[in-house]
C-alpha positions, 0 to 999 in steps of 0.5 A, spaced: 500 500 500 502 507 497 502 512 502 503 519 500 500 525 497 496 527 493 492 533 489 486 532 486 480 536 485 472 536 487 466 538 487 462 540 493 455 543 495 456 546 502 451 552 505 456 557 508 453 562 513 455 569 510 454 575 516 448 577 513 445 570 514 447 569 521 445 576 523 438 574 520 438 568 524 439 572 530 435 577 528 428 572 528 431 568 535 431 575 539 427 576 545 423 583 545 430 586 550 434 582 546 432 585 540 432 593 543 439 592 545 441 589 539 439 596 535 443 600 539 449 596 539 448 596 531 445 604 531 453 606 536 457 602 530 454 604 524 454 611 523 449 611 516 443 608 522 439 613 525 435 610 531 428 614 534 425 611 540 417 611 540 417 606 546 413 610 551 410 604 556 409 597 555 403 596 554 399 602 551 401 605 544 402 600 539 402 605 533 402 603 526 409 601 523 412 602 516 415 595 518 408 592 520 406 586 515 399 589 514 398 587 507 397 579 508 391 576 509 390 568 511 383 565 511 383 560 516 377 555 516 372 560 514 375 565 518 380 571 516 387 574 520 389 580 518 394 585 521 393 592 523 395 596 528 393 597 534 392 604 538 391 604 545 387 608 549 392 615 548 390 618 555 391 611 559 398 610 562 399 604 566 406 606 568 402 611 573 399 605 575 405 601 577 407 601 584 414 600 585 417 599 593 423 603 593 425 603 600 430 598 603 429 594 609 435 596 611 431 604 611 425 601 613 429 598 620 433 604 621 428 609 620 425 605 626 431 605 630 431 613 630 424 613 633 427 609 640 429 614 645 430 611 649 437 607 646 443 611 647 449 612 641 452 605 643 447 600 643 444 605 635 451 603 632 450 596 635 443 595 632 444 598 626 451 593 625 447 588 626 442 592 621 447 591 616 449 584 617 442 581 615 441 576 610 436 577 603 431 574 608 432 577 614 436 573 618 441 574 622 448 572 620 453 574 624 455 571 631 453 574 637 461 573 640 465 577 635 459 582 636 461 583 643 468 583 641 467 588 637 464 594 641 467 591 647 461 589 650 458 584 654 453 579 650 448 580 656 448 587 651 448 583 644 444 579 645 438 585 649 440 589 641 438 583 638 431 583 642 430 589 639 432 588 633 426 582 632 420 587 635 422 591 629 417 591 623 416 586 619 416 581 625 421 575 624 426 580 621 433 579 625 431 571 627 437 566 626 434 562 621 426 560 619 425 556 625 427 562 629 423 566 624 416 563 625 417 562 633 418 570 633 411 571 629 407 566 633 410 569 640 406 576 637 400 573 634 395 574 637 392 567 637 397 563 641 398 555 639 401 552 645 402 546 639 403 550 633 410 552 637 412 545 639 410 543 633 415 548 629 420 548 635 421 540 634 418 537 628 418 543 623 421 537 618 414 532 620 409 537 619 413 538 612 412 532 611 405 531 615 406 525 619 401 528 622 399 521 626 407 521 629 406 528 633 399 526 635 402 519 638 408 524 641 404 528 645 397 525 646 393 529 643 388 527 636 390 528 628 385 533 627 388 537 632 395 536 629 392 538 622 388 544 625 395 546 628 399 546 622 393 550 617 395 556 623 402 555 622 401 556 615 398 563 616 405 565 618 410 568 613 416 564 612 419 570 608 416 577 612 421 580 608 420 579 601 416 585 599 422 589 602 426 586 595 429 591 591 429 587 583 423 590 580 418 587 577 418 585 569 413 585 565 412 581 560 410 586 553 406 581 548 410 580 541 404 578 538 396 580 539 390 575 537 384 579 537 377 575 535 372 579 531 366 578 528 369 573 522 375 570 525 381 573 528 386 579 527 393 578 528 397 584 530 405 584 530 407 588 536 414 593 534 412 598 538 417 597 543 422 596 539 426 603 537 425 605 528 431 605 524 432 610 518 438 612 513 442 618 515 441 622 509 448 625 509 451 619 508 447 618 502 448 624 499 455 623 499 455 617 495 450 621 490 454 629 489 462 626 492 463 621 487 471 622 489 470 622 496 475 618 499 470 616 505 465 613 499 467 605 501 466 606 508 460 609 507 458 605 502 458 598 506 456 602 512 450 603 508 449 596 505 450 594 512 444 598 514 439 596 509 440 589 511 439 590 517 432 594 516 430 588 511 432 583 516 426 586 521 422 586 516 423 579 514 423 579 522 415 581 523 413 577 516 415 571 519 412 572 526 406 574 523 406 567 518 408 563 523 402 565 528 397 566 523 398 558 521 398 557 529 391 560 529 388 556 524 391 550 527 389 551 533 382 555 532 379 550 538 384 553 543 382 561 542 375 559 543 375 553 549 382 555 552 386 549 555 381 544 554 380 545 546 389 545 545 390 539 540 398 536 539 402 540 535 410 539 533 414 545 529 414 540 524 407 541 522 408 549 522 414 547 519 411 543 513 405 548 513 409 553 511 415 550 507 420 553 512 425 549 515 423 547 523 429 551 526 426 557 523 420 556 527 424 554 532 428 561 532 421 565 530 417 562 536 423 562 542 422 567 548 415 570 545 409 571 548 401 572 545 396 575 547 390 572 546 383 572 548 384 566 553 390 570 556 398 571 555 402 565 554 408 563 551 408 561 543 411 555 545 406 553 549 402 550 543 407 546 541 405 540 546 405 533 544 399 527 545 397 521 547 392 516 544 385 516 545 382 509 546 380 506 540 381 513 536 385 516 532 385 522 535 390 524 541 390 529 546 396 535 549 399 533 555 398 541 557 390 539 557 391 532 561 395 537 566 389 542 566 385 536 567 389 534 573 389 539 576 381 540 576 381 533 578 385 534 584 382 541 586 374 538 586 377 531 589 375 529 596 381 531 601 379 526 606 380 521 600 385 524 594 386 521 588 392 517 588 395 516 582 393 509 580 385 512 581 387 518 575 389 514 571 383 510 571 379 516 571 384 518 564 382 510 562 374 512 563 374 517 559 378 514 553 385 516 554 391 511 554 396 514 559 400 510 565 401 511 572 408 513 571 405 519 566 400 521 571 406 521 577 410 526 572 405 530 570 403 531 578 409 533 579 411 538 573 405 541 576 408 541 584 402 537 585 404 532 592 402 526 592 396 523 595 398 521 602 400 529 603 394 532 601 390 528 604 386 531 611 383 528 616 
């Protein structure tokens, strides 16, 4: 056998992922925050792109675009989608509605700790030290030796300032952990549970796991009386100190709205929230009266840049609105009934419906959300997988068999819960194949315990 080099030609067919194609795909996958900082990016690096903000609040104003598909019409089982703008109502702003807490816990206990007179400067810096040295929950993290060490005072004096610190508002701030935390509350509630404290103080991981008859046999008393002791506890507050949390809330802004009409449905695109983008004449006017500019090559694939990105948007909007125009026909059942009318469907039945490959269907659906009739849900969430129905060839979604689930289980009798071989006979009456396994999972999936801790006595 030869072994050497050799030169040869061949022929071969390869797709090559040029900028422009790469740009696109990720144009198309973005979320609606990713897309905005995207833009600026591209308006800060290229000088031919103007960029104008028309976001004023996230969900009023969605004015008409020129980017907007407005011009396709789709019949979908008799019914028409089409897409139009969508003008909120100008005098309403629900920015003015928002009610955001920007007062730290740290502000809220100091401000209390200003209003004791009868503390003196010693024991304020000792409070506000261990102020300082409270967890995200509220707990304390510090050890009450090095305290005293460290102001040079006895732990009598510490541990007096952490008395304090725990009758502040919220009660249970300043506690050692969450057993400590839920005593503190039930000392000052006003309905003590001499039980509801034992229970906390020895047997918090029992009553997690409610072995109710355990603690009954422990201390002679009846498991109703257990039970009715762990529903007091469950008034309590584990985390008396999460509103004090300083993340803002985000909400969600819609990409796509389906509204239903008279004679089928209406599907609007929203790009309000993303900033417009333009060409800077001046750049263009150069290429047209400066022929002998030297800057003309920059300006000229600047500019070719910038059209690409503004036909990539537009193929960005044209996409979405195809895309979520063919779920609507598919899932018509689901825009009228809700959950229970949501049939199985794969990226590869939008994908074949609309001769797309399914990574593109993929790209256009991910991290996107629709507003529809039946509420805000995520464009995935229609992509869902069946089962088969007893001697049928129809199937049904796994997110309708979890709704139903959870509907079983929130009417079933709480002194006898369904186990889950009990819903999968249910399932079986009804016609549906599914096995325990199945049922477990989607129990769980849904945070749904199982039957012997849901049960009450």
């Amino acid at each position: 056998m030869q072994v050497g080099f050799e030169l040869y030609q061949k022929q071969t067919l390869k797709l090559a992922l040029t900028p422009q194609l790469q740009q696109s795909i990720n144009i198309l996958q973005y979320s609606a925050h990713e897309l905005i900082d995207f833009l600026h990016q591209q308006a800060n690096e290229n000088p031919v792109l103007e960029i104008t903000e028309t976001f004023k609040d996230p969900l009023a104003s969605l004015s008409e675009s020129g980017i907007r598909t407005n011009k396709i019409n789709t019949q979908a089982g008799g019914s028409s989608a089409t897409s139009k703008g969508f003008n909120g109502d100008s005098d309403y702003n629900p920015i003015n509605n928002y009610s955001v807490n920007t007062e730290t816990l740290e502000n809220h206990l100091l401000e209390q700790v200003s209003m004791l007179k009868f503390l003196k400067p010693l024991e304020r810096k000792i409070l506000a030290f261990l102020i300082g040295n409270l967890s995200e929950y509220g707990f304390l993290e510090v050890d009450a030796d090095w305290a005293a060490s460290l102001f040079s005072v006895s732990m009598e004096e510490i541990e007096d300032m952490i008395q304090v610190l725990q009758s502040l508002d919220p009660i249970g701030v300043g506690a050692r952990d969450l057993t400590d935390c839920l005593l503190i509350q039930l000392r000052e509630h006003e309905h003590y549970n001499e039980l509801a404290y034992t229970i906390i103080d020895k047997h918090l991981t029992d009553l997690a796991e409610k072995r109710y008859k355990k603690i009954a046999n422990l201390y002679k008393v009846t498991i109703q009386e257990v039970q009715e002791a762990s529903d007091f506890i469950r008034t309590l507050n584990p985390r008396p100190v999460s509103h004090f949390s300083n993340d803002m809330t985000h909400y969600i802004v819609p990409d796509v709205f389906v509204e239903k009409e008279k004679d089928g449905y209406l599907i609007t695109v929203n790009d309000s929230f993303a900033p417009k983008l333009s060409i800077n004449h001046y750049y263009t006017n150069i290429l047209a009266t400066k022929p002998g500019d030297p800057a003309k090559d920059y300006v000229k694939n600047h500019l070719n840049d910038a059209q690409l990105l503004i036909k990539g948007l537009e193929q960005r909007q044209m996409t979405l609105y195809k895309v979520t125009a063919t779920i609507v026909e598919e899932q018509q059942d689901f825009f009228l009934k809700g959950i229970a009318g949501l049939k199985p469907m794969t990226l590869k039945d939008i994908s074949e419906k609309l001769q797309l490959h399914e990574s593109t269907i993929s790209r256009a659906t991910s991290n996107k959300y629709i507003q529809t009739p039946q509420g805000l849900f995520k464009l995935r969430n229609f992509f869902t997988r069946g089962l088969n129905r007893v001697n049928s060839q129809e199937t049904e979604s796994t997110l309708t068999i979890k709704e139903k689930i959870k509907v079983l289980i929130a009417d079933e009798d709480k002194i006898k819960p369904f186990s889950d071989q009990k819903l999968c006979q249910i399932f079986e009456n009804e016609g549906t194949k599914i096995s325990r396994r199945t049922i477990a999972k989607y129990r769980e999936d849904l945070g749904i315990p199982g039957s012997s801790k849901r049960r009450r006595f």
